[in-house]
N, CA, C and O of each residue as an XYZ file, in Angstrom:
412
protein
N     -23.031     -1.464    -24.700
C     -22.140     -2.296    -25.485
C     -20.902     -2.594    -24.658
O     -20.324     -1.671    -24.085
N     -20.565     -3.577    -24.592
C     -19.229     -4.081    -23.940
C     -17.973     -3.872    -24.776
O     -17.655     -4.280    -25.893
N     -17.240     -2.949    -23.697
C     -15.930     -2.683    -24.512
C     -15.437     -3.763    -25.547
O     -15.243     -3.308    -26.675
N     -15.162     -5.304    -25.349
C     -14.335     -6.244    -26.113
C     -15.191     -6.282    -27.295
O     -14.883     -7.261    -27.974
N     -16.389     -5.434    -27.947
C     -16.817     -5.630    -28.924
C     -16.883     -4.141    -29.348
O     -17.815     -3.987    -30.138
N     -16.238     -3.036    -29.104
C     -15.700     -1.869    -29.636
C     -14.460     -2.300    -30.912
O     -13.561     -3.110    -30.686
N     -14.626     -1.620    -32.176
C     -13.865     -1.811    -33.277
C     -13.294     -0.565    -32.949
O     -14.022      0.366    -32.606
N     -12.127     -0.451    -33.014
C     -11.246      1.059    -32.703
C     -10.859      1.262    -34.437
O     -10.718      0.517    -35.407
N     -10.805      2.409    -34.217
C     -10.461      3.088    -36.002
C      -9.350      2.523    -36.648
O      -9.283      2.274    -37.852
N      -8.606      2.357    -35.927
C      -6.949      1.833    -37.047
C      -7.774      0.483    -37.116
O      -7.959      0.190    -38.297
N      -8.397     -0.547    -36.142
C      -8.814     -1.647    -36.794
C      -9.576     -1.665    -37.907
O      -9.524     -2.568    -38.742
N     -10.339     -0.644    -37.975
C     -11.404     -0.667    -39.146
C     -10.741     -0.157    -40.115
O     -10.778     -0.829    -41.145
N     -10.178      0.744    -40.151
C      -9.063      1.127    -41.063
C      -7.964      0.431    -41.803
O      -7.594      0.688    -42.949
N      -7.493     -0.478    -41.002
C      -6.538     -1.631    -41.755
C      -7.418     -3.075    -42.711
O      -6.992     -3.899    -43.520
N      -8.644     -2.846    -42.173
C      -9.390     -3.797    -42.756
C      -9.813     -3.198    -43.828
O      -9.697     -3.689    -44.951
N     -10.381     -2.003    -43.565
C     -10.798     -1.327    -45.393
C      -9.588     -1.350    -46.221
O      -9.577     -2.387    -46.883
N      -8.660     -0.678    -46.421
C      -7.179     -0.654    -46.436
C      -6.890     -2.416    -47.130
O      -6.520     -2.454    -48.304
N      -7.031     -3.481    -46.545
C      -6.726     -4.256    -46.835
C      -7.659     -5.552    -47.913
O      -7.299     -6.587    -48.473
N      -8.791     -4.919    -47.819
C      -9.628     -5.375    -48.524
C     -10.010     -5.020    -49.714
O     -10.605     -5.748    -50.508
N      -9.520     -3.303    -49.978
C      -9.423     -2.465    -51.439
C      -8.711     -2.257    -52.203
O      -8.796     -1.558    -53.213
N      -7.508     -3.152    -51.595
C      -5.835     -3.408    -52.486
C      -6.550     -4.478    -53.729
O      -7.432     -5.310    -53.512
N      -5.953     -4.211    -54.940
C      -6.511     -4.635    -56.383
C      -5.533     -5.856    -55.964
O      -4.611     -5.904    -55.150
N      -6.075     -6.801    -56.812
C      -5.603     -8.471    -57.449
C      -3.819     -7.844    -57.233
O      -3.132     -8.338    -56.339
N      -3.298     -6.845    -58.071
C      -2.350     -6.715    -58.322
C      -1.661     -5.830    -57.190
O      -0.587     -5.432    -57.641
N      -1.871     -5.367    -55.883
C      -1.741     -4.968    -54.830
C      -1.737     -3.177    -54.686
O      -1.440     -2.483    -53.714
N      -2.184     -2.788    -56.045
C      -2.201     -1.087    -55.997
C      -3.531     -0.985    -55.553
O      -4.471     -1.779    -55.586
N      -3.360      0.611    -54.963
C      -4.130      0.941    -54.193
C      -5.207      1.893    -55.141
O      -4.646      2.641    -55.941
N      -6.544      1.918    -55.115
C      -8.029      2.019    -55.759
C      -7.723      3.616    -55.083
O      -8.225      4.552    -55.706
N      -7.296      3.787    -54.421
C      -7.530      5.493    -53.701
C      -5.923      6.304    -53.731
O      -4.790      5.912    -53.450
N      -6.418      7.457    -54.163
C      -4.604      8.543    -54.019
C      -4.303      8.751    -52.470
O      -3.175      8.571    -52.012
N      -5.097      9.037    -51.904
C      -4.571      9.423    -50.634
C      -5.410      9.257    -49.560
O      -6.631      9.406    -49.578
N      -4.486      8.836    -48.292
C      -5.688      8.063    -47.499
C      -5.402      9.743    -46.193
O      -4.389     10.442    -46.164
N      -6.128      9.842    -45.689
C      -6.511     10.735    -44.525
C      -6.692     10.335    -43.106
O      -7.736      9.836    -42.684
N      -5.506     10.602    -42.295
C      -5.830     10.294    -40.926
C      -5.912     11.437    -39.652
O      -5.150     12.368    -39.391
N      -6.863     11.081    -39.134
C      -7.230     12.516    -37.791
C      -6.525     11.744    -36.373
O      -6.786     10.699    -35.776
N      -5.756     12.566    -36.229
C      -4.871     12.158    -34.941
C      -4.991     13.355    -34.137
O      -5.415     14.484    -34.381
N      -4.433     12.722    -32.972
C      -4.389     13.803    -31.786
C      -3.247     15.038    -32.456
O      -3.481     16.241    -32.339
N      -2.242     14.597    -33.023
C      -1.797     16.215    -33.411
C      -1.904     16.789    -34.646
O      -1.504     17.880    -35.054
N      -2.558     15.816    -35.240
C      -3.116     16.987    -36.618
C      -3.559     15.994    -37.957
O      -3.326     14.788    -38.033
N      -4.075     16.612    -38.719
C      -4.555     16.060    -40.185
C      -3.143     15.282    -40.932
O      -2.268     15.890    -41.548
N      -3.174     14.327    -40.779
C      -2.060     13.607    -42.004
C      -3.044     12.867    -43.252
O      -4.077     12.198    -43.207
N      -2.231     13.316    -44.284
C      -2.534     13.332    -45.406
C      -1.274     12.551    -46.170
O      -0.084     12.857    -46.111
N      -1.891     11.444    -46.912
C      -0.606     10.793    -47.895
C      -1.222      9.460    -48.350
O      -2.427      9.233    -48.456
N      -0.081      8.508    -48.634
C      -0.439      7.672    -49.755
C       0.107      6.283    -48.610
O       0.658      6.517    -47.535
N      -0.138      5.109    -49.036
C       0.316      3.663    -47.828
C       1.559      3.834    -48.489
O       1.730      4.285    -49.621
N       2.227      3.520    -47.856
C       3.907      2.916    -47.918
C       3.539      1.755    -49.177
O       2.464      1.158    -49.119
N       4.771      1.414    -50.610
C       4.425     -0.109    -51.206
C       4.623     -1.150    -50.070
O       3.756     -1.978    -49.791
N       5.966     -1.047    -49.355
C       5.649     -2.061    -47.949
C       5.038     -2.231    -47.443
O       4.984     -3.448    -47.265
N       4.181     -1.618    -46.825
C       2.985     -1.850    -46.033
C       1.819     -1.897    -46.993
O       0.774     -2.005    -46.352
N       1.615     -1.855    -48.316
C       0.967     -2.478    -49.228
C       0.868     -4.052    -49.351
O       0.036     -4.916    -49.075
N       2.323     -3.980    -49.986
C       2.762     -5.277    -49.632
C       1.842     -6.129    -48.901
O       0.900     -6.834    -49.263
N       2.534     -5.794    -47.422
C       2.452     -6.887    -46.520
C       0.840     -7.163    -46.358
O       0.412     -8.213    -45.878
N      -0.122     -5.939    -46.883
C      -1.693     -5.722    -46.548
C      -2.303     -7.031    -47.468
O      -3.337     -7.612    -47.140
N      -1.605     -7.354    -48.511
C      -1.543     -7.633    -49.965
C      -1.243     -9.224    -49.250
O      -2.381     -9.635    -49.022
N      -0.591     -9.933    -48.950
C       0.226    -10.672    -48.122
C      -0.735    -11.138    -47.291
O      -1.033    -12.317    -47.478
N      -1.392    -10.486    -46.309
C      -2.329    -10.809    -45.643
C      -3.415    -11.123    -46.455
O      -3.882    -12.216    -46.135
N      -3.950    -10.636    -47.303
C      -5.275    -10.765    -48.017
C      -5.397    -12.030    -48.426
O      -6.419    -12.714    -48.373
N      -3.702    -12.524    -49.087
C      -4.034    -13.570    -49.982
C      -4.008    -14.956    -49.006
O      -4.666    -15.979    -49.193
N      -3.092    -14.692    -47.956
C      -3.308    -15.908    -46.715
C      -4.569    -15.853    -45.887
O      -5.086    -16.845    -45.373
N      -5.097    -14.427    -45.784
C      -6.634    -14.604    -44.978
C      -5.994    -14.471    -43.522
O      -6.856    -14.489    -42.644
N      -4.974    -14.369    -43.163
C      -4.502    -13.762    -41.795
C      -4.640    -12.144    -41.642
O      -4.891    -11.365    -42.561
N      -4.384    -11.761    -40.044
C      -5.211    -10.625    -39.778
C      -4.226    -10.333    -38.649
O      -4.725    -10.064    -37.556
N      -2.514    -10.353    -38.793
C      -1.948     -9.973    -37.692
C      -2.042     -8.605    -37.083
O      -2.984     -8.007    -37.603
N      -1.357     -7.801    -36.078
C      -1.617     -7.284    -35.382
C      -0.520     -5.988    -36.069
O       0.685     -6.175    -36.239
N      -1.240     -4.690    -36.398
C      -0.428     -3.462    -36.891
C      -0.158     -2.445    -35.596
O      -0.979     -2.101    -34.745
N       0.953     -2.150    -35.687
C       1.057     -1.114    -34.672
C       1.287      0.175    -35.370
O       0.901      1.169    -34.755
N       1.712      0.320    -36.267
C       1.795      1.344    -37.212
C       1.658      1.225    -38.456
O       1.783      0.096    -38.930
N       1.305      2.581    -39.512
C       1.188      2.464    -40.738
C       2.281      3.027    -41.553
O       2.945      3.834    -40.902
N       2.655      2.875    -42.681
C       3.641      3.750    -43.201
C       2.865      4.358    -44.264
O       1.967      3.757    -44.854
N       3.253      5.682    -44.532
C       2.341      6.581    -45.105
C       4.006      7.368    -46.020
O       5.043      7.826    -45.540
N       3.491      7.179    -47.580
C       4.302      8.146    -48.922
C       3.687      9.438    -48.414
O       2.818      9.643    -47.566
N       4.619     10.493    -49.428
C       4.373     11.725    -49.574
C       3.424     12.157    -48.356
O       2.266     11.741    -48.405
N       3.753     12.847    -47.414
C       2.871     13.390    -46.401
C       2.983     14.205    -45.935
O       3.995     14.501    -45.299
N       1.842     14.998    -46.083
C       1.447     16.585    -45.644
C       0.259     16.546    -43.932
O      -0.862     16.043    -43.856
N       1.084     17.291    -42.749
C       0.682     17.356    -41.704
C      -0.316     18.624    -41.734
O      -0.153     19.686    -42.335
N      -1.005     18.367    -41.212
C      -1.328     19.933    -41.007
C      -2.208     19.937    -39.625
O      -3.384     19.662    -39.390
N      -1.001     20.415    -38.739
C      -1.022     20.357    -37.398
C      -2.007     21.100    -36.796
O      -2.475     22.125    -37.293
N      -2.395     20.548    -35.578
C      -3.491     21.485    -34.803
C      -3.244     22.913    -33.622
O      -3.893     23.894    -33.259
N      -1.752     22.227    -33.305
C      -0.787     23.082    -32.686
C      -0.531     24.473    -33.752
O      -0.710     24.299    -34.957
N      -0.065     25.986    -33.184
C       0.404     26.782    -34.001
C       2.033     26.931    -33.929
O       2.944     27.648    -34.343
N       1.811     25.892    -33.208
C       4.169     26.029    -33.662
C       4.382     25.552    -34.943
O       5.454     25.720    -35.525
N       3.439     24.970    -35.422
C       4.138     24.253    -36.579
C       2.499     24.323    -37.332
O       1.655     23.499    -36.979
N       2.205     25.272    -38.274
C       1.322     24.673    -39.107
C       0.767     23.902    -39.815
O      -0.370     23.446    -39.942
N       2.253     23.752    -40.526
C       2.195     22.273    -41.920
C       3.412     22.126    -42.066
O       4.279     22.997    -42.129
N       3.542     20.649    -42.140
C       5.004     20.076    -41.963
C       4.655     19.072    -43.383
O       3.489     18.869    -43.722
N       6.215     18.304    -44.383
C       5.923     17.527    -45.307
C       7.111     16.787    -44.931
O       8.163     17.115    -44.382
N       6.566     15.503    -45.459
C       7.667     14.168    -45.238
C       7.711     13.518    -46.700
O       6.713     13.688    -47.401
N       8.517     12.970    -47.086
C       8.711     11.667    -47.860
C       8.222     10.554    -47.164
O       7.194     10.156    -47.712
N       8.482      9.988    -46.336
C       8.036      8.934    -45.301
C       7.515      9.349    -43.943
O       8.140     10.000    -43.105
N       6.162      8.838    -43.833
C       5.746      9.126    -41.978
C       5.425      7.909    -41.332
O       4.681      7.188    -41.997
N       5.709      7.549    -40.423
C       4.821      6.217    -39.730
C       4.315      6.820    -38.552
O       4.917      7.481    -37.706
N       3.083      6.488    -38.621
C       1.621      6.876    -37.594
C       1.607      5.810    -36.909
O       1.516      4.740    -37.511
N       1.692      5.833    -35.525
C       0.933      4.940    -34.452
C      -0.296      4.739    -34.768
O      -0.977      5.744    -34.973
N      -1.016      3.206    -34.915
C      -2.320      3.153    -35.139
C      -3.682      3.813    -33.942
O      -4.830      4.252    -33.875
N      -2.317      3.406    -33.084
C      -3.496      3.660    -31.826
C      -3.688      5.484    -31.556
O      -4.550      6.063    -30.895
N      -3.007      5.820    -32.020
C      -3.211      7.371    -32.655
C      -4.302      7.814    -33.456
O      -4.724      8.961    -33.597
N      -4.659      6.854    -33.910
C      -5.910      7.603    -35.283
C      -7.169      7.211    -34.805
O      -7.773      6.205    -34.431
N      -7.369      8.854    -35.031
C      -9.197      8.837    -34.207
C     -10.429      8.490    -35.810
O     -11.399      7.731    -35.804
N     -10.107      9.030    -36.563
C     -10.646      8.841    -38.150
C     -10.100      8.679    -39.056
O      -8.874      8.561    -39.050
N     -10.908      8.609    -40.268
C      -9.953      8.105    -41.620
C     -11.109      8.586    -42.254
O     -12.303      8.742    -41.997
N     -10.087      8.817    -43.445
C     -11.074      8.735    -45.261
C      -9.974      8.606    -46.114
O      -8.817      9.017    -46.023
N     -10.633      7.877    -47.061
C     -10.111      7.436    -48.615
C     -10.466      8.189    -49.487
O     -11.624      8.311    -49.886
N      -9.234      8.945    -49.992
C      -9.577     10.056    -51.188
C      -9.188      9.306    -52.177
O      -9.255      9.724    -53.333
């Protein structure tokens, strides 16, 4: 397979993500799950970055994300300096996320 037809995870990820936002732009899932190089993040999309997912859907454009913003979020690191860390707000580099799931 030729690299330029590799889908990398945040792409596939912003497309599920953006395609499961309701008529009314809430999100069908509590918490979305991302596997990064330093650990399990766990949380909910930002309404902004709802929004804008929401925004895109209804124009049918497909600009370019470099990050996500993620509510309520629980780390739970792979490192032992820090086990589990919690945020109110996190923003993840897309190009950071090796997997995903929709809880």
């Amino acid at each position: 397979m030729m690299e330029g037809n590799v889908i990398a995870p945040a792409d596939a990820l912003i497309h599920l993500l953006r395609s499961s936002l309701r008529t009314d732009g809430s999100q069908p899932f509590t918490q979305v799950v991302l596997y990064t190089s330093f650990g399990v993040v766990r949380g909910r999309i930002g309404y902004a970055f709802a929004q804008v997912l929401k925004e895109e859907q209804i124009s049918n454009t497909n600009p370019f994300h470099a990050v996500i913003e993620l509510d309520d979020v629980v780390i739970e690191h792979y490192s032992n300096h820090l086990p589990k860390a919690t945020f109110n707000r996190l923003y993840v580099r897309l190009n950071d996320v090796q997997g995903f799931a929709l809880i």
